[in-house]
C-alpha positions in Angstrom: -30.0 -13.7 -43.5 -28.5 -14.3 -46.7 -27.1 -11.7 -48.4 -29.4 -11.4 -51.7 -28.7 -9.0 -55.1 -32.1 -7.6 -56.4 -32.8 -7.3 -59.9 -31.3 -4.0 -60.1 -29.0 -1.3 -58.2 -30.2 -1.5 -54.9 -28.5 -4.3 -52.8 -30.5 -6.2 -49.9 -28.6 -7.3 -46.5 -25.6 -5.3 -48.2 -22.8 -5.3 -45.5 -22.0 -1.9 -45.4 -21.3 -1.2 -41.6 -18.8 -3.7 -40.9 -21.4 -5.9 -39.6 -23.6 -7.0 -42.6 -26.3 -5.5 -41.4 -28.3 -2.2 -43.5 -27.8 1.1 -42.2 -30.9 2.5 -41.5 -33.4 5.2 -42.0 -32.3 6.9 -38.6 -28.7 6.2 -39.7 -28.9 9.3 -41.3 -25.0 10.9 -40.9 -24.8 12.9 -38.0 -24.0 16.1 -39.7 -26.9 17.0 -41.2 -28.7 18.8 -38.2 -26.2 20.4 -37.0 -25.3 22.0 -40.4 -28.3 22.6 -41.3 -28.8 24.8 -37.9 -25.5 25.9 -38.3 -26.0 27.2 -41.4 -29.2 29.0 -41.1 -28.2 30.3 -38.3 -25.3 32.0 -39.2 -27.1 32.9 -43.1 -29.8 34.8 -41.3 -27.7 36.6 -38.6 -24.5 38.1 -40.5 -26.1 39.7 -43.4 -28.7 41.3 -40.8 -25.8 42.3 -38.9 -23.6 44.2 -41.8 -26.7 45.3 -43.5 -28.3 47.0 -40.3 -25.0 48.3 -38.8 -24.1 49.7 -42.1 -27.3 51.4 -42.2 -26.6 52.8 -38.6 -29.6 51.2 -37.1 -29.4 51.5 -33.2 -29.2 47.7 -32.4 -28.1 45.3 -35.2 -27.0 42.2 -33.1 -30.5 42.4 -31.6 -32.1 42.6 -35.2 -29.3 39.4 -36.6 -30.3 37.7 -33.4 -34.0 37.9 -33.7 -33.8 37.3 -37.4 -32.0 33.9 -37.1 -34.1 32.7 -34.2 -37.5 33.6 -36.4 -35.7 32.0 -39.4 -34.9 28.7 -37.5 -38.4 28.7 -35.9 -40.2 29.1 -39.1 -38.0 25.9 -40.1 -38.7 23.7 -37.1 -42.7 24.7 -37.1 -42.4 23.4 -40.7 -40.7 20.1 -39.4 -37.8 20.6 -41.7 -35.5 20.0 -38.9 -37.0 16.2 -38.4 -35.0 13.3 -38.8 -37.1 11.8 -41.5 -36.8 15.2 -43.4 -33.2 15.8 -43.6 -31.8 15.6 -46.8 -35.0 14.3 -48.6 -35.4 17.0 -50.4 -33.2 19.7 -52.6 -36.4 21.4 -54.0 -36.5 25.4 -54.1 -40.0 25.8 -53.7 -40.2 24.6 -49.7 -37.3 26.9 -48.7 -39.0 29.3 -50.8 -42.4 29.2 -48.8 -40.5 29.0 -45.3 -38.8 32.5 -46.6 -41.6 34.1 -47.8 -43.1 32.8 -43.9 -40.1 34.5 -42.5 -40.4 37.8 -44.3 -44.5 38.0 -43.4 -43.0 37.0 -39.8 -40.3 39.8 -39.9 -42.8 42.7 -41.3 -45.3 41.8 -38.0 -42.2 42.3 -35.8 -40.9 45.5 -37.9 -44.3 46.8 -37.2 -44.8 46.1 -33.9 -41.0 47.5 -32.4 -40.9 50.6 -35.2 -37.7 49.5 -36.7 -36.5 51.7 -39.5 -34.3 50.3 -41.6 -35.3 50.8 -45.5 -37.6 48.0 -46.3 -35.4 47.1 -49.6 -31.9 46.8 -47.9 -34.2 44.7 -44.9 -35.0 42.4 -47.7 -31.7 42.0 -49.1 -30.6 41.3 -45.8 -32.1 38.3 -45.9 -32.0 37.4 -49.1 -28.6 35.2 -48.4 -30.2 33.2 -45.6 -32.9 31.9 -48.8 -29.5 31.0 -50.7 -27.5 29.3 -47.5 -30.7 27.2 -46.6 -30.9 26.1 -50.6 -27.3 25.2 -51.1 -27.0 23.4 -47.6 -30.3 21.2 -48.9 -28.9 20.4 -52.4 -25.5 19.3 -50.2 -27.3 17.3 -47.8 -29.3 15.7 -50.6 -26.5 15.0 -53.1 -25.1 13.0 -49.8 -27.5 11.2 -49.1 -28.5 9.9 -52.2 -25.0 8.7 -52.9 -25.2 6.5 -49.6 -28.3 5.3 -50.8 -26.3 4.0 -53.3 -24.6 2.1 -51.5 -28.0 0.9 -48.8 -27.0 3.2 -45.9 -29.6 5.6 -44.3 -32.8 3.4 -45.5 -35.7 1.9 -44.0 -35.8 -2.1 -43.9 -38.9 -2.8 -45.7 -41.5 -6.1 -45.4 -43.9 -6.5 -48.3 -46.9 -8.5 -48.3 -49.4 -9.0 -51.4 -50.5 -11.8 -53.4 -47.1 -12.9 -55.5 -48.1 -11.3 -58.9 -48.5 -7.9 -56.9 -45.9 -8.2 -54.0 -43.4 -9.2 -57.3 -43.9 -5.7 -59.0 -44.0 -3.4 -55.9 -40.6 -5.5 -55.2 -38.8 -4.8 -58.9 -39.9 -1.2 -58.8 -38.4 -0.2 -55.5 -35.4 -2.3 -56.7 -34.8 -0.3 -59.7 -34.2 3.0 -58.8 -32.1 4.5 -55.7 -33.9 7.5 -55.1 -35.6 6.5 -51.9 -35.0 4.9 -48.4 -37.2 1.7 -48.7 -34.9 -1.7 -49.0 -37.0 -4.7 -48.9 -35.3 -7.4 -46.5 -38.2 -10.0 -46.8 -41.9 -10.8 -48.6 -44.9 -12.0 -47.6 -47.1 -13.9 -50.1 -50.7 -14.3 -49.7 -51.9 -17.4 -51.0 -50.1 -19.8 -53.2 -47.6 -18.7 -56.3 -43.9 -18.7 -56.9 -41.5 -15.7 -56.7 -38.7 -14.7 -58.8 -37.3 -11.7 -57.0 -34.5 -13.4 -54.8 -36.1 -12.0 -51.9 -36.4 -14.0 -49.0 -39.9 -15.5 -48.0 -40.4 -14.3 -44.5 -43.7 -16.1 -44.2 -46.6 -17.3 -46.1 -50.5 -16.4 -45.6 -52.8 -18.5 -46.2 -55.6 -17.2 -49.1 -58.6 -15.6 -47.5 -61.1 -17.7 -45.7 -63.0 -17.7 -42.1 -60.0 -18.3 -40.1 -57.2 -16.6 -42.1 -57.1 -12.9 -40.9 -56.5 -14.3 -37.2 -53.3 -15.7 -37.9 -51.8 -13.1 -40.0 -51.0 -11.1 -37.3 -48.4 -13.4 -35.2 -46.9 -14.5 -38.7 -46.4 -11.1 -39.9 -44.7 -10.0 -36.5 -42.7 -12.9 -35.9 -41.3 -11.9 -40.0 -40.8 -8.5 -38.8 -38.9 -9.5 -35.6 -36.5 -12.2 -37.5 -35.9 -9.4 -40.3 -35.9 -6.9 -38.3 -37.6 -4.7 -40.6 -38.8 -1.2 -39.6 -41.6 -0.8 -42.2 -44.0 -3.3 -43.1 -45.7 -2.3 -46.7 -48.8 -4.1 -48.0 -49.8 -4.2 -51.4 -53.5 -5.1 -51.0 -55.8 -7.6 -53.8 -58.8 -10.1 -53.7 -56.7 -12.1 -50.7 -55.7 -9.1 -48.9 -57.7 -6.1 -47.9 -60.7 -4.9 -45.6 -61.1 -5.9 -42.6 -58.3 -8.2 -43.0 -55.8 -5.1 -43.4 -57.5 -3.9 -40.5 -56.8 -6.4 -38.1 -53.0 -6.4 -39.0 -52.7 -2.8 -38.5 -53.9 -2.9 -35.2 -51.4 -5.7 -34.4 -48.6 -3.6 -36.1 -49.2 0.0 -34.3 -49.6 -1.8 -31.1 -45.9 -3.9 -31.3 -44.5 0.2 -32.8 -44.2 -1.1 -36.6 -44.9 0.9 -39.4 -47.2 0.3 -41.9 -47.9 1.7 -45.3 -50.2 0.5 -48.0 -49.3 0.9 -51.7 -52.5 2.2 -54.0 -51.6 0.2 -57.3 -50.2 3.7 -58.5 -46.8 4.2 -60.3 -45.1 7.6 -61.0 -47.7 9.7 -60.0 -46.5 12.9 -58.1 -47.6 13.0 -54.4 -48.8 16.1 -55.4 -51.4 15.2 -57.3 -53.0 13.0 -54.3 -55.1 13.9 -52.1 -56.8 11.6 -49.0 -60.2 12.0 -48.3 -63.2 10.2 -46.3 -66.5 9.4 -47.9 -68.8 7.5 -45.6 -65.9 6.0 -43.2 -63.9 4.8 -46.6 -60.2 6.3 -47.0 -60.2 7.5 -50.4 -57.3 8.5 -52.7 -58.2 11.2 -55.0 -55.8 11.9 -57.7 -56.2 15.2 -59.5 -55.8 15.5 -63.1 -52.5 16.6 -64.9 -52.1 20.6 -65.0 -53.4 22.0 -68.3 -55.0 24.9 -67.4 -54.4 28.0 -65.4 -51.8 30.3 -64.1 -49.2 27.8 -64.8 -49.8 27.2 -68.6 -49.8 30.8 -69.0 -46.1 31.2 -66.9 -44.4 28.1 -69.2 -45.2 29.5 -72.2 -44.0 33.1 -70.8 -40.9 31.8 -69.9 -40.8 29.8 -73.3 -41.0 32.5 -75.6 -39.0 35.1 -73.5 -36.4 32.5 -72.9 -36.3 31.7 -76.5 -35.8 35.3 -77.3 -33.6 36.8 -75.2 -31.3 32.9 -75.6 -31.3 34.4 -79.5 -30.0 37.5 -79.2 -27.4 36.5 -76.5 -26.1 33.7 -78.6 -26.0 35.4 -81.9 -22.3 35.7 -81.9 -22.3 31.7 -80.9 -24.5 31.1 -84.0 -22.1 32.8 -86.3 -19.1 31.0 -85.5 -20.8 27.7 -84.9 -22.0 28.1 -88.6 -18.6 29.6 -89.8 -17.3 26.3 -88.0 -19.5 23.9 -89.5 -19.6 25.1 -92.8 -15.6 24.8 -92.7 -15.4 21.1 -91.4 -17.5 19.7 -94.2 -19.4 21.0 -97.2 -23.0 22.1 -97.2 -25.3 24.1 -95.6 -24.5 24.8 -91.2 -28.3 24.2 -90.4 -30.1 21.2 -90.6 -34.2 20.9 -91.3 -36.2 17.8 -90.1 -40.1 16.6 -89.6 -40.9 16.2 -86.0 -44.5 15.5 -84.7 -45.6 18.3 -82.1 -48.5 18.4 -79.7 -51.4 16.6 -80.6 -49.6 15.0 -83.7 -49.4 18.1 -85.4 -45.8 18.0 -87.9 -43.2 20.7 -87.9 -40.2 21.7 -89.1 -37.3 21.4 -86.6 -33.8 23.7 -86.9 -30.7 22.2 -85.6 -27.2 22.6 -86.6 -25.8 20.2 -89.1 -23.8 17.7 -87.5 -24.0 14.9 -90.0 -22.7 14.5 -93.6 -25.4 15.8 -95.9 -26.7 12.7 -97.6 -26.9 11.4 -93.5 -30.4 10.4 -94.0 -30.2 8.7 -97.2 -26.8 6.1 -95.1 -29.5 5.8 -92.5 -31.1 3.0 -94.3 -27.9 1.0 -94.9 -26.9 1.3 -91.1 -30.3 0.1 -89.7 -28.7 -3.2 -87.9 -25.9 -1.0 -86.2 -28.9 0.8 -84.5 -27.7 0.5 -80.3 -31.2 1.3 -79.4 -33.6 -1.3 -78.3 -36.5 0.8 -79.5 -38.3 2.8 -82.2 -35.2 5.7 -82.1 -32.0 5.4 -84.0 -28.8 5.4 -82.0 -25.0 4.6 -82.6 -22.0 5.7 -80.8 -19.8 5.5 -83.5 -22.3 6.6 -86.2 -19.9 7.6 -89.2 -22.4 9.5 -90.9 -21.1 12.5 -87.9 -18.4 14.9 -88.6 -15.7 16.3 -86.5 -17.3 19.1 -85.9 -20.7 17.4 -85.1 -19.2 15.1 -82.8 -18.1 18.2 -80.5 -21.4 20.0 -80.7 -23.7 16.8 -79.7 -21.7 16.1 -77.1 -21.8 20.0 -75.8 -25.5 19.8 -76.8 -24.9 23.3 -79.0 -26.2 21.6 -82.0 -29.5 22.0 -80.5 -29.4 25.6 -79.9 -31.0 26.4 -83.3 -34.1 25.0 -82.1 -34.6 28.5 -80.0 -36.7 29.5 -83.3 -39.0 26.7 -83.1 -39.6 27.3 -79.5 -40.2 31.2 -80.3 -42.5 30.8 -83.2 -44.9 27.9 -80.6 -44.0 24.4 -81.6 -41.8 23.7 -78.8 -41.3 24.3 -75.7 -38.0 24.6 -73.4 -39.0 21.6 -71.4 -40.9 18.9 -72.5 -40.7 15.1 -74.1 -38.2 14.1 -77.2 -39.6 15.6 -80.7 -40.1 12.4 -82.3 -39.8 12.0 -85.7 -42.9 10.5 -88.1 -42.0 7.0 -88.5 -41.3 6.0 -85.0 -45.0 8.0 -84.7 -46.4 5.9 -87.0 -45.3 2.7 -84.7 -46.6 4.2 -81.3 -49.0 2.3 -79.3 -52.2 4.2 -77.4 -49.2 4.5 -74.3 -46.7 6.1 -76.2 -49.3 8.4 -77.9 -50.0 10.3 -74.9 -46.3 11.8 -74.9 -48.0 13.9 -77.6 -50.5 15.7 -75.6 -47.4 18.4 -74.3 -45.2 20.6 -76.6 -42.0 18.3 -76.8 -38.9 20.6 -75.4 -35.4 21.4 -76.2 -34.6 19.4 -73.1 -36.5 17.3 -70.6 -36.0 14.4 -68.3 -34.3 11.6 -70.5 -31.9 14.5 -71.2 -31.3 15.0 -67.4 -31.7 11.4 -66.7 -28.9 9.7 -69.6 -30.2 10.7 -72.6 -29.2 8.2 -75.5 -27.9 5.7 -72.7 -31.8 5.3 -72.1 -33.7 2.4 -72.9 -37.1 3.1 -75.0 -38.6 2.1 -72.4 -37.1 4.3 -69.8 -37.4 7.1 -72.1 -41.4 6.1 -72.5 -41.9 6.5 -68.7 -39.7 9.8 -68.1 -41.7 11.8 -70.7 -45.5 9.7 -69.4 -44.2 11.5 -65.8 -43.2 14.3 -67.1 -46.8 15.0 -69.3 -48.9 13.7 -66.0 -46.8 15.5 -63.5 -46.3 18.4 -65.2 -45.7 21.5 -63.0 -44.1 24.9 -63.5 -41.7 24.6 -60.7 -40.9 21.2 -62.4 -39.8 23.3 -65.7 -37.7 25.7 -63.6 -36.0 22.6 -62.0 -35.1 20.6 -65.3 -33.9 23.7 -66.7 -31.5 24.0 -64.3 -30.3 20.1 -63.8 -29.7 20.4 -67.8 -27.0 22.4 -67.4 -25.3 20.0 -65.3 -26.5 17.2 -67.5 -24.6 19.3 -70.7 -21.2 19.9 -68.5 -21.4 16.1 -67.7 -22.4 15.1 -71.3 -23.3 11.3 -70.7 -25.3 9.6 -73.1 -24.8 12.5 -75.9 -23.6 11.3 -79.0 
C-alpha cells in the first residue's frame, strides 16, 4: 500500500514500527494496565493503612487490603480496566463516580463488620486513592495522545459513502488527532471522483436490484487487502436500509467492525441517546443545557470566583497599574464595547496594553491584519508597549475583566467577547455564539488562541454553546492555566 499524507496531521500507512505498517488500536503500550492496577492498588491500600493504624484500629492491613480490592473491583465492574478504555480518557468526573461507588461500597461493609474508625479520617483515607486514579489517567492520556500523533495505537479504518459524503467524514477524521480512527482505504458508492489521496479500495455500484448482493464480497475482500479493523459507513440515497443490513451481517459474521456515522459533527456523545421506535434505531439528540441545576452552579461559581479572584489579586492590580502607568502615559485600564449574550453591548475592563490613540492606528494598519477572519491580529502590532507585550502574553491584562464577570456580563468560561463591527458582519452561524455569556477564557484560549483560524475559532465556541456542561467549565478552567504558563498564540 502506498504510503499516502492526508490533508492534515494525521498520516495514513505511516511506517512507524519499523515495518510500515500502523500500529494499532490494541497496540496500546503495555504499561498502561499494569500502572493503572498498580497504582490504585497501592493509592487505596497505604493511606488505609497509616490512617487506620494511626487510629489504633485492631486490623489495618485487613482494612488497606479490602479497601484496594473494593477500589479495583469498582473499576473493573465499570470496564475501566478494558483495553479499548485505557487512556481514552483524563476526565474527573468518571473517577469521581467510581469513588463515590467505592465510598457507598465501603459504608455497606463498615456496617456490616462494626468497624470504628471516625467516619471523617475513613474518608480522608481514601481521598488519595481519588487523586492517584486521576493523575495516572491524565498520564496515560497525555501518552497516548502524543503517539497518536505520530499513528500508533489506532484503529485502521474503511469508509464507504457516496464520494461527496465519504470525502467529508475522511477530511474530518484527518484534521484532528484526538482519536484512534486512521482511514487506510474508501469505498465509493456510485460514480464521482475523490480528492482525499486515500486509496480506493473498491467501488460499489449505485443502488439497483442486484447491487446490495455484491457489496458484501467487495467490501471484505477491501477489508482483507487493507487489513483494516473497522469498517465505517456513512450512509445516503445509494447506501442505507436494507442494503446496510445485508453488509453488516456479512461483516459481524467474518469478526469486522462496523460503525455508522449519523451526518453529525461536534456534538457531545452526551447529548445522544439511541432509542427504538417501531423496529427503527433512532438517534435522539437532546437539546444544549440552558436550564437547571447546572445554570444555577456556573453562575455560582462565576460570581464567587470573580469575587474572591478580586480581592486576592488586589495587590497584583496595584502594581500592574503602577507598572503600566510608568511604561507609557495614560490611564492603566482600558474600556471597550463588546456584544454579550443575546447581542446585548457592554462595557469591557482590561488593562491597557496599547498606546492610547491604539484604536485610532487601527485603521492605518488594516492590511497587516494576520487573521484570515473578521478579528484583528498582528504579532508584531507596534501600537503595544513593553509592558503590554508581557501582560498579553502572561494573559494578566485580562484580569480586570473579573468586574464584568461579577456585575453579569461575562462569564469565566465562555466564547470570545466580540466587538460590534465584526457583529455587524456575522452570518445566522456565527450568531448563535451569542446565545452564552462570552468568558474570560474558553476553548480557542485553550486550543491556540490567536494562532486560530476564524474558522476554527467559529467551531470551538459553536461546541462550546451546544455542548455546554458544568463539568466542561470546571475542565477549561483548569487546562487555561496550562494554556497561560505555555502562552502560545498570545500576543
Amino acid at each position: 500500500m502506498r504510503h499516502v499524507r492526508f490533508p492534515a496531521q494525521r498520516v495514513a500507512g505511516a511506517a512507524v514500527d519499523g515495518t510500515g505498517s500502523l500500529c494499532r488500536l490494541g497496540d496500546k503500550a503495555r504499561w498502561y494496565l499494569p500502572a493503572a492496577v498498580i497504582a490504585d492498588l497501592v493509592g487505596a491500600a497505604v493511606p488505609v493503612a497509616l490512617v487506620f493504624e494511626a487510629a489504633q484500629q485492631a486490623r489495618p492491613g485487613s482494612c488497606a487490603l479490602a479497601a484496594a480490592l473494593a477500589w479495583v473491583g469498582v473499576q473493573a465492574v465499570r470496564h475501566r480496566y478494558d483495553r479499548r478504555a485505557l487512556g481514552e480518557s483524563r476526565g474527573a468526573l468518571p473517577v469521581l463516580h467510581d469513588w463515590l461507588i467505592l465510598i457507598g461500597v465501603l459504608a455497606v461493609a463498615r456496617a456490616a463488620t462494626g468497624e470504628s474508625t471516625p467516619r471523617l479520617a475513613a474518608l480522608g483515607a481514601l481521598l488519595p486513592a481519588l487523586l492517584i486514579t486521576l493523575a495516572v489517567r491524565k498520564l496515560t492520556y497525555r501518552h497516548l495522545s502524543a503517539a497518536r500523533r505520530e499513528a500508533q495505537a489506532v484503529s485502521r479504518v474503511l469508509v464507504i459513502g457516496e464520494p461527496a459524503a465519504a470525502e467529508d467524514v475522511i477530511a474530518h477524521l484527518a484534521a484532528r488527532t484526538d482519536h484512534p480512527y486512521v482511514v487506510v482505504g474508501v469505498v465509493p458508492v456510485g460514480p464521482g471522483s475523490l480528492d482525499s489521496g486515500v486509496p480506493v479500495a473498491a467501488r460499489l455500484d449505485a443502488d439497483g436490484p442486484g447491487a446490495p448482493l455484491g457489496d458484501s464480497a467487495a467490501v471484505l475482500a477491501a477489508v482483507r487487502n487493507h487489513r483494516a479493523d473497522l469498517v465505517l459507513v456513512a450512509p445516503g440515497a445509494r447506501f442505507g436500509g436494507e442494503r446496510l443490513r445485508r453488509l453488516s451481517w456479512a461483516l459481524h459474521d467474518a469478526g469486522v467492525e462496523l460503525a455508522v456515522f449519523p451526518g453529525l459533527v461536534e456534538v457531545s456523545v452526551k447529548r445522544l441517546e439511541t432509542l427504538s421506535a417501531g423496529g427503527l434505531a433512532v438517534l435522539r439528540v437532546a437539546p444544549p443545557v440552558r436550564r437547571g441545576a447546572q445554570p444555577v452552579l456556573k453562575a455560582a461559581l462565576d460570581r464567587t470566583g470573580a469575587a474572591v479572584g478580586l480581592v486576592l489579586l488586589a495587590p497584583v492590580f496595584l502594581v500592574l497599574a503602577a507598572a503600566i502607568r510608568l511604561g507609557s502615559p495614560g490611564p492603566a485600564f482600558y474600556r471597550q464595547r463588546r456584544i454579550g449574550r443575546d447581542g446585548v453591548p457592554f462595557v469591557m475592563w482590561k488593562f491597557r496594553t496599547m498606546v492610547v490613540d491604539a484604536d485610532r492606528k487601527r485603521a492605518e494598519l488594516a492590511g497587516a491584519n494576520e487573521h484570515d477572519g473578521l478579528m484583528f491580529k498582528m504579532r508584531r502590532d507596534p501600537r503595544i508597549t513593553r509592558v503590554g507585550r508581557l501582560l498579553r502574553r502572561t494573559s494578566l491584562d485580562e484580569l480586570p475583566q473579573l468586574f464584568n464577570v461579577l456585575v453579569g456580563d461575562m462569564s469565566l468560561v465562555g466564547p470570545r467577547p466580540p466587538l460590534p463591527e465584526e457583529v455587524a458582519q456575522y452570518d445566522e452561524l456565527a450568531l448563535r455564539r451569542l446565545t452564552v455569556r462570552p468568558g474570560m477564557t474558553g476553548l480557542w484560549q485553550i486550543s491556540g488562541r490567536s494562532d486560530l483560524s476564524w474558522d476554527e475559532t467559529i467551531q470551538l465556541d459553536l461546541s462550546y454553546v451546544d455542548n455546554w456542561s458544568f463539568t466542561s467549565d470546571v475542565d477549561v478552567v483548569a487546562r487555561t492555566f496550562r494554556a497561560v504558563v505555555d502562552g502560545r498564540g498570545a500576543y
